[in-house]
C-alpha positions as CSV (number, residue, x, y, z in Angstrom):
1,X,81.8,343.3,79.0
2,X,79.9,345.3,76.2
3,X,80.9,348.8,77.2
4,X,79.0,350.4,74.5
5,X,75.3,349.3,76.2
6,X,77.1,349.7,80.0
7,X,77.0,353.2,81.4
8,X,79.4,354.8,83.7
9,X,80.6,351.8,85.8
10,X,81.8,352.9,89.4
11,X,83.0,350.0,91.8
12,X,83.3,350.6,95.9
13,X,85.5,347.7,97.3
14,X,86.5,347.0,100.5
15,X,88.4,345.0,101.8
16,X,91.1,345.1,105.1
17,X,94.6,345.1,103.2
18,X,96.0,344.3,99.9
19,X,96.9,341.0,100.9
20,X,93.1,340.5,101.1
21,X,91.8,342.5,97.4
22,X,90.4,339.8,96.3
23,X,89.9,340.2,92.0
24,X,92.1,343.2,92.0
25,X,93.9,341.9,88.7
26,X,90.6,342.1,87.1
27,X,89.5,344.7,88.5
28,X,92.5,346.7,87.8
29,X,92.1,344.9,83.9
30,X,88.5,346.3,84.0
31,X,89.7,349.8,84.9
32,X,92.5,350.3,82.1
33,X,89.8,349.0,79.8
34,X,88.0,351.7,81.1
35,X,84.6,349.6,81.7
36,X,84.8,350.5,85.6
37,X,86.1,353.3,87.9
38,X,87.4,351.8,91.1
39,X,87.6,352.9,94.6
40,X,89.1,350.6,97.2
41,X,88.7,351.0,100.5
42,X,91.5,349.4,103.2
43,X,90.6,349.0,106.6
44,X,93.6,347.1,108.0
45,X,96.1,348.3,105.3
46,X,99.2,349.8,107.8
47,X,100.7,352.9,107.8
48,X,97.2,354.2,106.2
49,X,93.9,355.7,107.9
50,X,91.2,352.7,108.4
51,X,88.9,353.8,104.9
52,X,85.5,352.2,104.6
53,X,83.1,351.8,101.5
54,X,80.9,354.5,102.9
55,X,83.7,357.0,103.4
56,X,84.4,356.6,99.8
57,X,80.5,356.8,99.3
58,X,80.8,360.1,101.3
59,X,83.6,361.7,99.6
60,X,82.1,361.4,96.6
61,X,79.1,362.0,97.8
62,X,77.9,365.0,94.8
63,X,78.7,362.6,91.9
64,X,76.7,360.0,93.7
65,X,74.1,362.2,94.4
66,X,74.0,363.0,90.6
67,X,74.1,359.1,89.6
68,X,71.4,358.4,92.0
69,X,69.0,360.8,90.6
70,X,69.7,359.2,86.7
71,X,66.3,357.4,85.8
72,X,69.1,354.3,84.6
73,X,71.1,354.3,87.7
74,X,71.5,350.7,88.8
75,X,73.2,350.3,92.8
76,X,74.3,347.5,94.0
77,X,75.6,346.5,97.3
78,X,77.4,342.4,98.1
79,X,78.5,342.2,101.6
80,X,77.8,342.0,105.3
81,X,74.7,343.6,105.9
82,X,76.1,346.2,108.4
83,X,78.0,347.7,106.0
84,X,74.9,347.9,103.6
85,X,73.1,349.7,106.0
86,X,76.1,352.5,106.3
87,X,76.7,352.6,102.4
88,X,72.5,353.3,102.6
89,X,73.0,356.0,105.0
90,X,75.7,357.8,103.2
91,X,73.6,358.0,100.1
92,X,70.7,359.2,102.1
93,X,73.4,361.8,103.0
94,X,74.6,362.8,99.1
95,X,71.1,363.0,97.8
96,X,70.0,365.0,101.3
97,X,73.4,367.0,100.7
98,X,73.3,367.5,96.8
99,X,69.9,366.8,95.8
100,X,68.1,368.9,98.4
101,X,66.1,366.3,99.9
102,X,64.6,365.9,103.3
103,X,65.9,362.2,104.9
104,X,62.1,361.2,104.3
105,X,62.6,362.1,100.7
106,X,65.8,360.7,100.2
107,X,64.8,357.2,101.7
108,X,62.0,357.6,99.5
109,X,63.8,357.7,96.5
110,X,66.1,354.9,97.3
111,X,62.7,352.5,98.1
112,X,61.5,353.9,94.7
113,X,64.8,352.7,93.1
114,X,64.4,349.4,94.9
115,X,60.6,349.0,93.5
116,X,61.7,349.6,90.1
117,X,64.9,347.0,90.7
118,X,67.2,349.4,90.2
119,X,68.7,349.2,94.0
120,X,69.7,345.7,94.8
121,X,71.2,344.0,97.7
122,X,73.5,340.3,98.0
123,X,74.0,340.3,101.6
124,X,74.9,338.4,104.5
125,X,74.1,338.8,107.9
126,X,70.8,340.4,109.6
127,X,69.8,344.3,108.6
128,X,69.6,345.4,111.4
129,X,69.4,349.7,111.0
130,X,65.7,349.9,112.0
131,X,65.6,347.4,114.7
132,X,69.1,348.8,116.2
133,X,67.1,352.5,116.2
134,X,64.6,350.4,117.6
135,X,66.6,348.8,120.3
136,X,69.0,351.7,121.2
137,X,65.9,354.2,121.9
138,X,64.4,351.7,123.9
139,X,67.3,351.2,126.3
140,X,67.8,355.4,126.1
141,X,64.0,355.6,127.1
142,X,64.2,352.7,129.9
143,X,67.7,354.5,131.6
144,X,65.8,358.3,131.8
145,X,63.4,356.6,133.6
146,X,65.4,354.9,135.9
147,X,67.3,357.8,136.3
148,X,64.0,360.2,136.8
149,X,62.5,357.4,139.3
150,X,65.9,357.5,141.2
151,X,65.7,361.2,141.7
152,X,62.8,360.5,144.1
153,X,64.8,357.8,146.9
């Protein structure tokens, strides 16, 4: 890896346990190397607190905030496609949280990033965050009714 033409390299991994970190001795080469910045996240590891990819997202949520707004920010995001669409809502978050943005900005920014292919996704699995929304108001709007219409027998 050519550091000098790479940026700042930050890498969110998840994974369940430690059993399961999959290119950790590379990644862990990478890091003393100083070419990336890892954070891995356990979510089966015992004796810890389950830790997602987003949570990290989320706890670092200014200094991705301040990455996403760079003009040569690249994101990218491998994996199932549900946890795509919770890394995408906790950036929506940082740049709502840090970058003063309305939701409708923030997601506007992140589609401008993906025009310009600086956002990109390898995923498996269906996205599913808009037709989820979708589906859950429906079945919230169908049970009011049914509830309403039962207030009458």
């Amino acid at each position: 890896v050519d550091t000098d033409k790479a940026g700042k390299c930050l890498l969110y991994f998840g994974c369940r346990n430690t059993d399961d970190h999959i290119y950790n001795s590379t990644i862990t080469k990478w890091n003393k190397s100083n070419v990336l910045e890892p954070s891995i996240a356990f979510s089966r590891e015992p004796s810890t607190p389950k830790t997602y990819v987003q949570d990290l997202i989320e706890q670092s949520s200014k200094n991705i905030c301040q990455l996403l707004l760079q003009p040569e920010t690249c994101y990218y995001i491998c994996g199932d496609a549900r946890v795509a669409d919770f890394c995408f809502e906790a950036c929506v978050k940082a740049l709502r949280a840090h970058g003063n943005m309305s939701r409708v900005a923030a997601v506007q920014h992140i589609k401008q990033m993906r025009a310009q292919n600086r956002w990109q996704y390898d995923l498996w699995g269906i996205i599913v965050h808009f037709n989820e929304a979708k589906y859950e108001f429906k079945v919230k709007k169908e049970a009011g009714a049914k509830n309403w219409l039962k207030s009458f027998t």
